[in-house]
C-alpha positions in Angstrom: 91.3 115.6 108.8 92.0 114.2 105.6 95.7 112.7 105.3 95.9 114.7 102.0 94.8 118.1 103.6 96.8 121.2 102.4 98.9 123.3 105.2 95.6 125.6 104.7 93.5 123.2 105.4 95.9 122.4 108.7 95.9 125.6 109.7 92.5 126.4 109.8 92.0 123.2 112.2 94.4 124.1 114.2 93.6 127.4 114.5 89.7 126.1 115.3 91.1 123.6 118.0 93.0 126.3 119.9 89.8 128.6 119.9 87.8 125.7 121.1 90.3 124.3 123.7 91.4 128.0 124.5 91.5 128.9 128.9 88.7 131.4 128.4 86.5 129.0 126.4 86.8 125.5 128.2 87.4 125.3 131.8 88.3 122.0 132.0 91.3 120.8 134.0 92.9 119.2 131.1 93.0 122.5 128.7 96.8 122.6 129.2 97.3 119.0 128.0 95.0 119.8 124.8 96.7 122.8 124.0 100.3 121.2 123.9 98.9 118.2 122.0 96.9 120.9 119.8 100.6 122.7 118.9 102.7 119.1 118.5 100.6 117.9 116.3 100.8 121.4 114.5 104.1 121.1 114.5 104.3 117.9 112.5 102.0 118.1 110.2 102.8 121.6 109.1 106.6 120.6 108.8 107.1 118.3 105.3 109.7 116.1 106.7 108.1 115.6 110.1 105.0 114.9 108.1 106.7 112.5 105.5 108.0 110.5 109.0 104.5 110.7 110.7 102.7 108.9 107.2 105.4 106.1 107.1 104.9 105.2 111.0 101.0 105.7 110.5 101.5 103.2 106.9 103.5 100.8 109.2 101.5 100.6 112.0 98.2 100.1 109.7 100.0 97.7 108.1 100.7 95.7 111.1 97.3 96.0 112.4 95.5 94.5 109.7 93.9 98.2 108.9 
C-alpha cells in the first residue's frame, strides 16, 4: 500500500486481508495473530494522528537506515 493511500483505499485492503485471513478461509494456526495485526494496523492508519506518528517513526527509522 501506497504511503499516500486514501482511508478508501485503506479500507478496501483491510477489508480484503480480513476476508483472506478470515477462520473459515485459512486454517492456519496463526489466523488469530494475522487478524489482530490485520485490525492494529487498521487502527493506525485509518486514525490521522496515529498515522501522522506512524510516518515520522517510519521517516526516522529510514533515515537511520540509510533507506
Amino acid at each position: 500500500m501506497a504511503r499516500t493511500a486514501s482511508i478508501e483505499e485503506i479500507k478496501s485492503a483491510y477489508h480484503r486481508a480480513l476476508i483472506k485471513h478470515h477462520p473459515d478461509k485459512n486454517t492456519t494456526k496463526q489466523v488469530a495473530i494475522h487478524i489482530t495485526t490485520i485490525k492494529e494496523a487498521y487502527e493506525v492508519l485509518s486514525t490521522p494522528a496515529l498515522r501522522s506518528l506512524y510516518d515520522k517513526k517510519l521517516l526516522q527509522t529510514t533515515a537511520t537506515a540509510g533507506w
